[in-house]
FIBADO-972696 format. One record per residue (C-alpha): residue in one letter; x, y, z. Coordinates in Angstrom, 3 decimals. Layout:
<rs>
<r rest="a" px="X" py="Y" pz="Z"/>
...
</rs>
This chain:
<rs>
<r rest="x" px="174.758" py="80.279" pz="97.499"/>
<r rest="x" px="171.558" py="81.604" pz="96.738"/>
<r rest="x" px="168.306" py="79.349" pz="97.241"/>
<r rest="x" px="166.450" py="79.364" pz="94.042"/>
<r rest="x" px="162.889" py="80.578" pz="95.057"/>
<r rest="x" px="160.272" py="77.893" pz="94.115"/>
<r rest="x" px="158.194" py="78.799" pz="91.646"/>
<r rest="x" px="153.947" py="77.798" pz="92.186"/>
<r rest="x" px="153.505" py="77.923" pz="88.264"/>
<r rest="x" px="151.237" py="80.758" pz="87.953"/>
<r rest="x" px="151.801" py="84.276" pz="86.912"/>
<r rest="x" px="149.769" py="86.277" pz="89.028"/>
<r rest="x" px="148.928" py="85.942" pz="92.509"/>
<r rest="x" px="145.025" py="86.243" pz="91.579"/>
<r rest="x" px="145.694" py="81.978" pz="90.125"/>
<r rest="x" px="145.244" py="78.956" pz="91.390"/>
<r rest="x" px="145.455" py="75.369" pz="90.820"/>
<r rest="x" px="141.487" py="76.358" pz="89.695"/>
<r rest="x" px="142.509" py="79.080" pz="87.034"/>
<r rest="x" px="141.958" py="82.662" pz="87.367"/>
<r rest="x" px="139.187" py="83.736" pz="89.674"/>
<r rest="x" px="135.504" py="83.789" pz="88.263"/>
<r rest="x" px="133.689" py="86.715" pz="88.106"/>
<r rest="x" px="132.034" py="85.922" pz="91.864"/>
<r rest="x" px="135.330" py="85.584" pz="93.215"/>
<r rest="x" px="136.625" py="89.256" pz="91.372"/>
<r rest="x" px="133.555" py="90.653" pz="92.669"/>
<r rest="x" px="134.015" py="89.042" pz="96.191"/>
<r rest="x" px="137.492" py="90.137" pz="97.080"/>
<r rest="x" px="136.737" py="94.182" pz="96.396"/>
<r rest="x" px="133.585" py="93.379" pz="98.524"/>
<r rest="x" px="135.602" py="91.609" pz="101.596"/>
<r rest="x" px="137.939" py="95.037" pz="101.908"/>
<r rest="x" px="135.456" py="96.697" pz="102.403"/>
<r rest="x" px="133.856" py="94.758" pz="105.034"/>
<r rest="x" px="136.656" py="94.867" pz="106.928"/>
<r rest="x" px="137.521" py="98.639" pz="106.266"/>
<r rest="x" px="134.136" py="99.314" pz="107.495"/>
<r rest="x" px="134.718" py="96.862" pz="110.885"/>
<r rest="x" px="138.250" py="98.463" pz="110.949"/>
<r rest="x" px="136.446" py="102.081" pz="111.536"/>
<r rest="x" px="133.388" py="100.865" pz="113.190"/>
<r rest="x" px="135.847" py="99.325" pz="116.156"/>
<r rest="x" px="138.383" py="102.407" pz="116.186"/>
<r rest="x" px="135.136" py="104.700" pz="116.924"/>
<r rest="x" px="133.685" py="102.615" pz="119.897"/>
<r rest="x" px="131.318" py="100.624" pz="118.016"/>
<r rest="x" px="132.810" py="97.143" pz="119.256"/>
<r rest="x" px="129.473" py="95.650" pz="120.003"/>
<r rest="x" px="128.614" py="95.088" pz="115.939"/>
<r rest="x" px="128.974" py="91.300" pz="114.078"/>
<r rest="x" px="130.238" py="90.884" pz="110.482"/>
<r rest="x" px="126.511" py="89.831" pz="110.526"/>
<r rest="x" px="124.672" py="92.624" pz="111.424"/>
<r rest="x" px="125.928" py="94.519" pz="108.133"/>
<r rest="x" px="123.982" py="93.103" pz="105.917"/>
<r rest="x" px="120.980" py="94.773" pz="107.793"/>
<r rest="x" px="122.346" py="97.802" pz="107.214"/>
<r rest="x" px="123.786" py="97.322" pz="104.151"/>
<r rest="x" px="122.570" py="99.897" pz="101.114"/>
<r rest="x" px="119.794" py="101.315" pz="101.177"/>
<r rest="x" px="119.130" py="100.680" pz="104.303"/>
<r rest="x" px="116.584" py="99.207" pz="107.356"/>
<r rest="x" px="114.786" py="102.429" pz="107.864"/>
<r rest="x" px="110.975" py="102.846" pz="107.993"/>
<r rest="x" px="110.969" py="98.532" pz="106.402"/>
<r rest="x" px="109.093" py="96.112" pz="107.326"/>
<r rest="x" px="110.700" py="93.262" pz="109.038"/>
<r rest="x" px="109.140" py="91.015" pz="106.333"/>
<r rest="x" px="109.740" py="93.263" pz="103.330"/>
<r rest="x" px="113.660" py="93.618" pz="104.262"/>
<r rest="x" px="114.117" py="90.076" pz="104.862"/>
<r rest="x" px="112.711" py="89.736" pz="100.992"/>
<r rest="x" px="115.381" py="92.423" pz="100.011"/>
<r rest="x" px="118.252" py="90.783" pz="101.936"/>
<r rest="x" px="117.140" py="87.189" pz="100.005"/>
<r rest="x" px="117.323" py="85.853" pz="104.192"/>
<r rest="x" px="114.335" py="83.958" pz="105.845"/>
<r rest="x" px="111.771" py="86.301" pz="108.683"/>
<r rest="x" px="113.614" py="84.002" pz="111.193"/>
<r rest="x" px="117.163" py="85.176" pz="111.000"/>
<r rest="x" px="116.250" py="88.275" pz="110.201"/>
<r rest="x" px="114.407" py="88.939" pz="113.589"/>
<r rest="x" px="117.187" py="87.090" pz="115.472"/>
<r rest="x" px="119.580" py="90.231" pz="113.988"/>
<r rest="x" px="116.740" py="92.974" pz="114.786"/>
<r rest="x" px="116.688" py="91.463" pz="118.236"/>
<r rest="x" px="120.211" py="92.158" pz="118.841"/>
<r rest="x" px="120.664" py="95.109" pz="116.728"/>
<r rest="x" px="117.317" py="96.336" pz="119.154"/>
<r rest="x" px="119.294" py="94.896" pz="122.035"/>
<r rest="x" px="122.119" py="96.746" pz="121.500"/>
<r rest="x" px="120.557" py="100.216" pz="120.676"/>
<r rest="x" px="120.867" py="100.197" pz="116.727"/>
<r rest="x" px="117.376" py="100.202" pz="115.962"/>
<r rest="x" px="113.828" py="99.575" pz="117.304"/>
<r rest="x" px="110.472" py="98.206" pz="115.691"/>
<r rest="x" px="107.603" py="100.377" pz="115.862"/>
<r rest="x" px="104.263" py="99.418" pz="115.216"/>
<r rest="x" px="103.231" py="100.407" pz="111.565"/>
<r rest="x" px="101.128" py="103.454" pz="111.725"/>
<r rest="x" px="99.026" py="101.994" pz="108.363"/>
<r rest="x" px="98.577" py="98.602" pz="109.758"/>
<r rest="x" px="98.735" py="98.113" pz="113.740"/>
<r rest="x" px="99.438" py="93.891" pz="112.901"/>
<r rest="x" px="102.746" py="94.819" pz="111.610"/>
<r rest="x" px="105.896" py="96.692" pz="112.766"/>
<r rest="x" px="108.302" py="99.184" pz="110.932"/>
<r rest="x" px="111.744" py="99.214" pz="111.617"/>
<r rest="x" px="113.631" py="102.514" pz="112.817"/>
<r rest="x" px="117.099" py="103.079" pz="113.481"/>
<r rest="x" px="117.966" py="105.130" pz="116.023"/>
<r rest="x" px="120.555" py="107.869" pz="117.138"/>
<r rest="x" px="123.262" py="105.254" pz="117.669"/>
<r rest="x" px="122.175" py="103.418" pz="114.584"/>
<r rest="x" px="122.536" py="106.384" pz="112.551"/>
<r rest="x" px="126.204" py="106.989" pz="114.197"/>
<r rest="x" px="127.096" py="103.790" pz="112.949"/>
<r rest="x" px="125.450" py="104.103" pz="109.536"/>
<r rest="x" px="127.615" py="107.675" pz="108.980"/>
<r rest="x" px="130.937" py="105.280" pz="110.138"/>
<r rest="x" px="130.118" py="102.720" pz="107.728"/>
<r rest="x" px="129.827" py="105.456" pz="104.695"/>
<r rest="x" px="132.921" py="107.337" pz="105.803"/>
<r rest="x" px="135.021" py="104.105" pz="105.604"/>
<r rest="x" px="133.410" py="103.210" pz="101.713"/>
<r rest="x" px="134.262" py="106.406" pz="101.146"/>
<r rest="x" px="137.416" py="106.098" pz="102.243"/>
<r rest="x" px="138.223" py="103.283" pz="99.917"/>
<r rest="x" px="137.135" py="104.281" pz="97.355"/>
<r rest="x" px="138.974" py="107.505" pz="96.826"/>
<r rest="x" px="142.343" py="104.756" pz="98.097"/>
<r rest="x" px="140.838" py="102.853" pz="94.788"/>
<r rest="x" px="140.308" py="105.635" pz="92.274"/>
<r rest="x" px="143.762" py="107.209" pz="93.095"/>
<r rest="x" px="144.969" py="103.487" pz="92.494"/>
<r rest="x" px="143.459" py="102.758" pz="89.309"/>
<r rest="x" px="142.986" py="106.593" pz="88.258"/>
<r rest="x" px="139.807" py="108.243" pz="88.609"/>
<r rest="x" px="138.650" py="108.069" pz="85.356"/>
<r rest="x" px="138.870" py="104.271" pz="85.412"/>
<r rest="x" px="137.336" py="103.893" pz="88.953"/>
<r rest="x" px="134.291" py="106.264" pz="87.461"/>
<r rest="x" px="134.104" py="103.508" pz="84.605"/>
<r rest="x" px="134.316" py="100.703" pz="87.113"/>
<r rest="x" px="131.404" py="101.967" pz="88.990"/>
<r rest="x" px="129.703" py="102.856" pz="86.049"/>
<r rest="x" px="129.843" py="99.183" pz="84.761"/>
<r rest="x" px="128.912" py="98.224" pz="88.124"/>
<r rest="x" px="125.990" py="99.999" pz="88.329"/>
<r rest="x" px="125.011" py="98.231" pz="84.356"/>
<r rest="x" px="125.733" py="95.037" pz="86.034"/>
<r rest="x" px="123.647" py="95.668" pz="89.121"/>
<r rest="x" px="120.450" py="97.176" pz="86.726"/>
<r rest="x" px="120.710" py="93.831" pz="84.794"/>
<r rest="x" px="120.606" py="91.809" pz="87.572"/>
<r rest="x" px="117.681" py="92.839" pz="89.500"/>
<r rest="x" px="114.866" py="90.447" pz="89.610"/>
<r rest="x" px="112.332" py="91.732" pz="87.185"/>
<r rest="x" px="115.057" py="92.087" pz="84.345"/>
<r rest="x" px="116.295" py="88.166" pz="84.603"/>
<r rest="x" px="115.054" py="85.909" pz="81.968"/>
</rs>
């Protein structure tokens, strides 16, 4: 006799108890394959040595030729956990902080020949996914998903909030 298979209620596997993911969540989710599409290729071409947490330093557009203070105020992260990632990121071979060439009291970051390596890994695996994705959902629709995306994105920078 067959078991009858118990049902959880909900029609699609995107539900919960909660209701159907918010729009964080539906933006989240995309944003978490990539992560660990990126880590996936990052680790199959030697670079083992990178945290989930170092991404977001390198994360679009990018640490090069920044000041420490100015990406921190980019990334929305405090000067103090910032420098704790350029310190390993430094450590490791990534990138290195220069003294700033217009003012000698600050520093600029650079990333270097391995950083770069990694950066060119990074882009090959989003670009990987997302020509999985628009084969998926068709191309036209993936154009129109990144199209709204980038809408979304231009609304929500900080000098177009009300």
């Amino acid at each position: 006799m067959a078991t009858a298979k118990k049902s959880n209620g909900f029609t699609s596997p995107l539900e919960s108890r909660s209701g159907p993911p918010m729009i964080g969540a539906l933006l989240r989710m995309p944003v978490d394959a990539v992560h660990r599409r990126m880590f996936e290729r990052l680790h199959e071409r030697g670079f083992t040595d990178l945290d989930p947490a170092h991404l977001v330093v390198f994360q679009w557009p990018g640490p090069d030729d920044t000041r420490p203070s100015e990406l921190a105020a980019r990334l929305q992260i405090s000067k103090q956990a910032l420098n704790y990632l350029l310190g390993q990121l430094e450590q490791l071979g990534y990138l290195e902080r220069r003294p700033d060439p217009h003012d000698q009291r600050g520093k600029r970051i650079v990333v270097t020949d391995r950083g770069r390596a990694a950066i060119r890994v990074i882009r090959d695996a989003v670009h990987e996914i997302e020509k999985a994705w628009a084969e998926q959902l068709a191309p036209e629709r993936f154009a129109e998903l990144k199209t709204l995306l980038l809408e979304l994105n231009d609304l929500t920078l900080p000098s177009r909030r009300p």
